[in-house]
C-alpha positions as CSV (number, residue, x, y, z in Angstrom):
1,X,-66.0,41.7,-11.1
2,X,-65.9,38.7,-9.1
3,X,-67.0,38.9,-5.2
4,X,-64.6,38.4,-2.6
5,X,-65.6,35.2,-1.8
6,X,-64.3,33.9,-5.3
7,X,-61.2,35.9,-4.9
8,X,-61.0,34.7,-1.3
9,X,-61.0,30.6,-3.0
10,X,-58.6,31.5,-5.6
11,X,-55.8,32.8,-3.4
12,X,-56.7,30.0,-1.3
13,X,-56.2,27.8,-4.0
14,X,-53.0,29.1,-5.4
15,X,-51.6,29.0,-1.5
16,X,-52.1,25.3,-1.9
17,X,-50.4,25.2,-5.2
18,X,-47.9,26.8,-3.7
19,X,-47.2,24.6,-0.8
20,X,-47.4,21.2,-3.4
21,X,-45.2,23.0,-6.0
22,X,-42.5,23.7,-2.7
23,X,-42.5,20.7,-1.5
24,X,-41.7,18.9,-5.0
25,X,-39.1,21.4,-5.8
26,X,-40.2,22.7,-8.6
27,X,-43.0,25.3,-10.3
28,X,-46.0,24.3,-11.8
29,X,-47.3,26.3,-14.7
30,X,-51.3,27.5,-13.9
31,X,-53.9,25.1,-15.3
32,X,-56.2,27.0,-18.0
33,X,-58.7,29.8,-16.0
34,X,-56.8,30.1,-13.0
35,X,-54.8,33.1,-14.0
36,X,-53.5,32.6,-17.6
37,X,-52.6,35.8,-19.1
38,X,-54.0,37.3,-22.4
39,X,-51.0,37.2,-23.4
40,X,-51.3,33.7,-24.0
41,X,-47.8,32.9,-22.5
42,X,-47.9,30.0,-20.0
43,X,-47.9,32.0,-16.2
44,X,-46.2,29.9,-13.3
45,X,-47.7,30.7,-10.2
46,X,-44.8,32.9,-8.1
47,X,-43.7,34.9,-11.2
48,X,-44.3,37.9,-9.2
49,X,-42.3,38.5,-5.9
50,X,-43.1,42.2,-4.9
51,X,-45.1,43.7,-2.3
52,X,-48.4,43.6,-1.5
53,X,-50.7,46.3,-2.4
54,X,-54.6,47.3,-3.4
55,X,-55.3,49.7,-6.7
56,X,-57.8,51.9,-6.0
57,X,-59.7,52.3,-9.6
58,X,-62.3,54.6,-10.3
59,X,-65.3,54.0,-13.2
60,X,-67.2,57.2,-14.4
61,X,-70.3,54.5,-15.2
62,X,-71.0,50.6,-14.3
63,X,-70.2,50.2,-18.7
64,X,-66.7,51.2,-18.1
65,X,-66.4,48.3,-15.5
66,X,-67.0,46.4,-19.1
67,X,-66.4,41.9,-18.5
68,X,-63.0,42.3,-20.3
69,X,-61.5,45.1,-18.0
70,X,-63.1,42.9,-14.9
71,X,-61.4,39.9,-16.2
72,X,-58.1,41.5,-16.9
73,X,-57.6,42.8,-13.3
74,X,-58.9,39.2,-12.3
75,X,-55.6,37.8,-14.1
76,X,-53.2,40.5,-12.4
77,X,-54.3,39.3,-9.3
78,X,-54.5,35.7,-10.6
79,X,-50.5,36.0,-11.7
80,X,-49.6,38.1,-8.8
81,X,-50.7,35.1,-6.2
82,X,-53.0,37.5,-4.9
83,X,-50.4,40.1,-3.8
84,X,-52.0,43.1,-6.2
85,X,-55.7,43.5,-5.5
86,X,-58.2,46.4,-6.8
87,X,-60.8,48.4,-4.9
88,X,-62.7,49.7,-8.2
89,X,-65.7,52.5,-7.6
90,X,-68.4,52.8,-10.5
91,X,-70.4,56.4,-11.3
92,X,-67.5,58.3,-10.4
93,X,-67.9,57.6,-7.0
94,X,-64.1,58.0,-6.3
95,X,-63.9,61.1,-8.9
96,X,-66.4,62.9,-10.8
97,X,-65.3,63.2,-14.3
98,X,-64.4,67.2,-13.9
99,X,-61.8,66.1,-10.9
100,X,-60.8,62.7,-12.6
101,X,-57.7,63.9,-14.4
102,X,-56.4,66.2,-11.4
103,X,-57.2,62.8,-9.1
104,X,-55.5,60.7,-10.9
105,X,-52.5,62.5,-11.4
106,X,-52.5,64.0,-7.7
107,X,-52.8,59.4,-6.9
108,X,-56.3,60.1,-5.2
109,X,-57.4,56.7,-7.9
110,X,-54.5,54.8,-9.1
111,X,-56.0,54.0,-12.4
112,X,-59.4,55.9,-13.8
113,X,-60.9,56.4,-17.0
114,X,-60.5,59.5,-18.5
115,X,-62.6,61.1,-21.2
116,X,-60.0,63.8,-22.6
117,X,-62.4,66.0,-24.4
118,X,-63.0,67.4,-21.0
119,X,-59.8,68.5,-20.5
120,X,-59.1,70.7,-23.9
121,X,-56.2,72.7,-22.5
122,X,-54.4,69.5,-21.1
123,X,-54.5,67.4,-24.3
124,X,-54.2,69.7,-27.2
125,X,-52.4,67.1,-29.5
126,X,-54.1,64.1,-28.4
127,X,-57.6,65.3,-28.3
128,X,-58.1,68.5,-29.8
129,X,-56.4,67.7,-33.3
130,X,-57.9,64.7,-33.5
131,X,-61.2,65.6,-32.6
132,X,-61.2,68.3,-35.9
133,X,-64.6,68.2,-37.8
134,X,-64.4,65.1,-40.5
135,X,-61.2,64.3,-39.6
136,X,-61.9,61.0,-41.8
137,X,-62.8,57.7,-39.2
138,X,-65.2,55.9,-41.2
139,X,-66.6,54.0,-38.0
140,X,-65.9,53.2,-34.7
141,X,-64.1,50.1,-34.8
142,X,-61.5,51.7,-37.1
143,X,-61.2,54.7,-35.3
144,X,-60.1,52.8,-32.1
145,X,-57.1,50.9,-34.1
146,X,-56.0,54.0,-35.2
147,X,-56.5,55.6,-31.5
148,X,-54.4,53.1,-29.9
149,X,-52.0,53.0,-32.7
150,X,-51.4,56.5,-32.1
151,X,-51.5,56.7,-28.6
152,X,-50.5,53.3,-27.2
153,X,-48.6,51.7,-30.0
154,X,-46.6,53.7,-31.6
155,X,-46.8,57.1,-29.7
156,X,-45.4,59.9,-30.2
157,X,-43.5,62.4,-28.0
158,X,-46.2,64.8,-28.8
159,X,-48.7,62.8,-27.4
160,X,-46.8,60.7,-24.3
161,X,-45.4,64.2,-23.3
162,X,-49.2,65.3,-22.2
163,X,-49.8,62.1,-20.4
164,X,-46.6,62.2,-18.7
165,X,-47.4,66.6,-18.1
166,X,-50.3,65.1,-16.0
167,X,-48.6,62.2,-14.2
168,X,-50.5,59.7,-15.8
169,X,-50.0,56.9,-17.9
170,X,-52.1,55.4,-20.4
171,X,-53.0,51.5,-20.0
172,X,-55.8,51.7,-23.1
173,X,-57.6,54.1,-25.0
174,X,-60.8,53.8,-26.7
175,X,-63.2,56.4,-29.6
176,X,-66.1,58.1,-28.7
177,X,-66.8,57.8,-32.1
178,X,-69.6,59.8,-34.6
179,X,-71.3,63.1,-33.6
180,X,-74.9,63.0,-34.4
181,X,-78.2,65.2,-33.7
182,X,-80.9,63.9,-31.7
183,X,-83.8,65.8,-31.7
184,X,-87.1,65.7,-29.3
185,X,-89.1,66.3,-32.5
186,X,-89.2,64.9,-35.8
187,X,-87.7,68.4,-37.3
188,X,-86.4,68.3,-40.6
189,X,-82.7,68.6,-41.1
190,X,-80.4,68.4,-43.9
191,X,-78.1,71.8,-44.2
192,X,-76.4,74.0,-41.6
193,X,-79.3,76.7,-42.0
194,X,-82.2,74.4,-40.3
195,X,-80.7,74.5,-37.3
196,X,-82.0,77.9,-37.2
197,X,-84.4,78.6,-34.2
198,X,-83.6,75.1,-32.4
199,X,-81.9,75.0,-28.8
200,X,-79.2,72.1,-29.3
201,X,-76.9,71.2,-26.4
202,X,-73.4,70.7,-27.1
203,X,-70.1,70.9,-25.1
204,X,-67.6,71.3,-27.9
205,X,-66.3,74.4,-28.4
206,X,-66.8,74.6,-32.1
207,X,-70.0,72.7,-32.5
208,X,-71.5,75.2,-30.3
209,X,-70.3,78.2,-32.4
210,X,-71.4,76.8,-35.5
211,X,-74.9,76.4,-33.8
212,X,-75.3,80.1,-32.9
213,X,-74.1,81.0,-36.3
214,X,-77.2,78.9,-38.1
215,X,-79.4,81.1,-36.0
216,X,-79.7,78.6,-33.5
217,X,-79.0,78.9,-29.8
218,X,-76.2,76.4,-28.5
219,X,-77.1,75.3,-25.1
220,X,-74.4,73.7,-22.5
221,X,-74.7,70.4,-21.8
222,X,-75.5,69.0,-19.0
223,X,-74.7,65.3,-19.6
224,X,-76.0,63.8,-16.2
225,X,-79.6,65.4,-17.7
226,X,-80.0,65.4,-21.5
227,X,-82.6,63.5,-21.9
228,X,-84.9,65.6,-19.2
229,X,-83.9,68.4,-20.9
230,X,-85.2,67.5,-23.8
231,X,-88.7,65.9,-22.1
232,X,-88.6,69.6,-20.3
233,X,-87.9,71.8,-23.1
234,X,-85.1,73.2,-22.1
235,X,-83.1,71.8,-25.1
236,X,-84.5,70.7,-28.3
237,X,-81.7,68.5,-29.0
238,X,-78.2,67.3,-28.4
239,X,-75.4,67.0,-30.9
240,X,-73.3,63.6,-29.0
241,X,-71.9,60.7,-29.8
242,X,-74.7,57.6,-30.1
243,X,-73.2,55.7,-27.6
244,X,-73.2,58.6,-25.3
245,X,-76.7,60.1,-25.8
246,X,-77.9,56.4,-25.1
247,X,-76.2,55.8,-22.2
248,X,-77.6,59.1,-20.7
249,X,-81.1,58.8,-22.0
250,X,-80.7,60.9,-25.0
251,X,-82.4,58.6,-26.9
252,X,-85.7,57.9,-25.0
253,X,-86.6,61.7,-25.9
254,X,-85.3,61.7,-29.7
255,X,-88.2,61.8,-32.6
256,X,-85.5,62.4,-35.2
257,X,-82.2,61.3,-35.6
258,X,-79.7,62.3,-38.0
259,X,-76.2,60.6,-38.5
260,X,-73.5,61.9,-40.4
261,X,-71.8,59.5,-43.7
262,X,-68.9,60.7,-42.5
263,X,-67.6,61.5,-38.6
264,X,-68.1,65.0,-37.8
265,X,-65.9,65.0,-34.5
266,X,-64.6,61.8,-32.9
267,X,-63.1,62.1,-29.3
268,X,-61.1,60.1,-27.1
269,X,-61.1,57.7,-23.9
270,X,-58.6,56.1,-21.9
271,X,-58.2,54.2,-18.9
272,X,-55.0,55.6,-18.0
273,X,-52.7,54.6,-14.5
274,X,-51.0,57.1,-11.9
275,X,-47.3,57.8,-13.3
276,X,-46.0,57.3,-9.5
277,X,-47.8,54.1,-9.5
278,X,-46.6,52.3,-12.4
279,X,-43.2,53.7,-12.0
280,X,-43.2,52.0,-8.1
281,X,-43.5,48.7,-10.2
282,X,-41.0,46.5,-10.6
283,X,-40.3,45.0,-13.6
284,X,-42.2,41.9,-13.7
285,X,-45.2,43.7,-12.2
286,X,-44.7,46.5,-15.3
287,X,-44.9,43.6,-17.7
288,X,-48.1,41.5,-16.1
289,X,-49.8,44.9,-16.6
290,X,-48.3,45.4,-20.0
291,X,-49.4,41.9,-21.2
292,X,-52.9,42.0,-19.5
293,X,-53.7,45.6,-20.9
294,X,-52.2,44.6,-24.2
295,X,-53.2,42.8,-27.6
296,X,-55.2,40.0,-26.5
297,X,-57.5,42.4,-24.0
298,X,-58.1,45.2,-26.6
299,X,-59.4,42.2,-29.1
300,X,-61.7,41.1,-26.1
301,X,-62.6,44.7,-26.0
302,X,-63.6,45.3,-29.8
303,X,-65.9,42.0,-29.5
304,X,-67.3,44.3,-26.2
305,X,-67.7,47.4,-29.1
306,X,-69.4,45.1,-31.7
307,X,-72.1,43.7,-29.6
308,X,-72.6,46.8,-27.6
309,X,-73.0,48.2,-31.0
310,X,-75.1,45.9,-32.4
311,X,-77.6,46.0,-29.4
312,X,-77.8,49.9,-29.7
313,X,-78.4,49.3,-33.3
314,X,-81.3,46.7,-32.6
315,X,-82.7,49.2,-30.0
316,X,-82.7,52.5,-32.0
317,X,-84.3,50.3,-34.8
318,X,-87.3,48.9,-32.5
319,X,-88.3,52.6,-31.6
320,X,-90.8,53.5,-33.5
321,X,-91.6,56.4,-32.7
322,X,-87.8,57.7,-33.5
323,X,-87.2,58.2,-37.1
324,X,-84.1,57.7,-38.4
325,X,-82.1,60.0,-40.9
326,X,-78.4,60.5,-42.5
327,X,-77.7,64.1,-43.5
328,X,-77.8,63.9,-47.6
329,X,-73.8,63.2,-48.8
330,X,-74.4,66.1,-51.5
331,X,-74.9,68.3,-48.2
332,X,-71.8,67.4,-46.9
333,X,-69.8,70.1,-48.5
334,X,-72.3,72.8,-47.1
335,X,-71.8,71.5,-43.4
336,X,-67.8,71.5,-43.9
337,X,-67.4,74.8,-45.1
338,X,-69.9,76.8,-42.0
339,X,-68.3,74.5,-39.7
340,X,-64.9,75.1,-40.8
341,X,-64.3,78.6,-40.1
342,X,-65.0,77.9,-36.6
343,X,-62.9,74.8,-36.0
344,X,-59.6,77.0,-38.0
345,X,-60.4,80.2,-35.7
346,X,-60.3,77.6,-32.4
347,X,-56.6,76.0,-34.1
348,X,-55.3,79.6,-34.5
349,X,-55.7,80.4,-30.7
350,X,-54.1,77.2,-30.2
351,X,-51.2,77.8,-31.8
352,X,-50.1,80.7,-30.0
353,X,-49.4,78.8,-27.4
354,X,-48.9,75.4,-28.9
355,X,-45.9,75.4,-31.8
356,X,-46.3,71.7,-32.8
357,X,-50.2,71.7,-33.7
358,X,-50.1,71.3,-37.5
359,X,-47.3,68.4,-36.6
360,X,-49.9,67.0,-34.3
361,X,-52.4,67.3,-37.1
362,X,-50.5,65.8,-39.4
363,X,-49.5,62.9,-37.1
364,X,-53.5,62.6,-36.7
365,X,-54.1,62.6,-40.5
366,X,-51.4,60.5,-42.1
367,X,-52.7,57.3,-39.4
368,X,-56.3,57.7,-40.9
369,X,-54.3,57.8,-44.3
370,X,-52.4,55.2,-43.8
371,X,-55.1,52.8,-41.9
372,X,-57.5,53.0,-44.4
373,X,-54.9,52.2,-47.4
374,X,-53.8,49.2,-45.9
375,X,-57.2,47.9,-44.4
């Protein structure tokens, strides 16, 4: 994000603009950096003629505040002559990630980023059929396209009915891609049954069953405190996304590591807007934030993915002391069928009370089908 001071200049500068474009009668289309959209259509300063008003946004962590989202709301603000501002809180300083949903919908933020799998009961169809074990994403970039395909560009009913349940909206959507099992020692691993004895941490529902039915003991994870957990003893792993465990120090603790060749549960993430909000908007504002949330920002964000990615990559591979491993393809099979009885026992509940789940399913499978046939 930009400091005041910066922002301060820039509607000073477009004031100017303003005043030389009135008196000559005419607009004057922005020069290239001063507010532009991604969109890549030429922006005239004045497009938008609306009230004034600051967007309270709330960040669970100072990555989701990521240069592309900074520069995005830069450009709203840029296009809007200054008129739409944000106040955006990092850490979850606004609302902790248990509250975030109920926040957001309730307008406490007017935009926050949500991570759905900790709200199960509220996103059935969006998270909790996608998130099946080995649904089939073959890696994280992938898996995104085929989230926002799903969710933002060609959603359907199923899925925009539990945003709109919630009073929210999303603006973009990302994959918490790739379960995989760090361990505080270099323990070998390779089928279900030696997890036996071992104290894993895991906050999916089914994960955790499987665990306690190798003989293992599933722990609840405590995501703030993973990698102390595993310094302490109290866990002698995690089962998490990569991305995850190293944001929250998973990875400073992990002798072993074991990936899976293909996912074995990938979740989702959006940054998704107050309905109330985005429905106060008038049109033009509706389709500043359409074009600055759309195309051009989620290519600026997959660049974000890949060098995040590669740096985590670079990292994991100059620790030494933690070993590396992918669970044996030939094993695969073996993993599938203990974990599957779990995941179908977890649907069946489900569907009690949720009629369109094998639709949702179905919806889920047929984009990974149909992604990976034409890509």
């Amino acid at each position: 994000m930009k400091k005041f001071s910066k922002i301060f200049a820039l509607i000073l500068a477009l004031a100017l603009t303003l005043a030389w474009v009135t008196a000559c009668g005419g607009e004057k289309p922005a020069p290239a950096g001063s507010g532009a959209g991604s969109s890549g259509q030429e922006v005239f300063y004045g497009e938008y003629d609306g009230p004034e008003m600051t967007l309270e946004v709330n960040l669970s962590s100072s990555l989701a505040n990521m240069q592309y989202f900074g520069d995005a709301i830069d450009r709203i603000t840029a296009r809007t002559d200054g008129k739409v501002k944000f106040n955006v809180t990092e850490y979850s300083g606004l609302l902790d990630q248990a509250s975030a949903l109920e926040g957001l919908g309730a307008g406490v933020a007017d935009i926050s980023d949500l991570t759905l799998s900790n709200y199960p009961e509220s996103f059935v169809y969006t998270t909790q059929a996608c998130a099946q074990p080995f649904m089939g994403f073959k890696d994280i970039f992938s898996a995104n396209d085929i989230i926002r395909e799903v969710i933002i560009t060609n959603p359907d009913d199923l899925m925009t009915q539990e945003f709109t349940a919630q009073n929210v909206k999303p603006l973009l959507t990302s994959a918490v891609f790739g379960t995989s099992l760090f361990l505080a020692k270099d323990t070998p691993v390779a089928q279900p049954a030696d997890l036996n004895g071992l104290k894993i941490m895991s906050d999916d529902q089914v994960i955790s069953s499987f665990i306690n039915s190798q003989g293992g003991a599933a722990v609840a994870l405590d995501i703030m405190n993973m990698g102390s957990n595993m310094r302490n003893g109290v866990a002698d792993g995690v089962f998490i996304a990569q991305n995850v465990g190293e944001i929250f120090g998973a990875d400073e603790e992990t002798k072993a590591l074991y990936t899976f060749p293909v996912d074995l549960s990938t979740h989702i993430k959006t940054t998704s807007i107050n309905l109330d909000t985005w429905n106060s908007f008038d049109d033009t504002l509706q389709k500043i934030f359409t074009e600055e949330f759309g195309d051009a920002m989620y290519q600026e964000f997959l660049a974000f993915v890949e060098t995040m990615e590669t740096k985590r990559h670079a990292k994991f591979d100059a620790n030494t002391e933690m070993h590396q491993y992918t669970i044996p393809e030939d094993q695969i099979p073996a993993w599938q069928a203990a974990i599957q009885p779990y995941a179908d026992a977890q649907l069946e509940g489900i569907a009690a009370t949720h009629p369109d789940l094998d639709k949702a399913k179905q919806i889920w499978r047929d984009a990974i089908d149909n992604y990976y046939a034409t890509h």
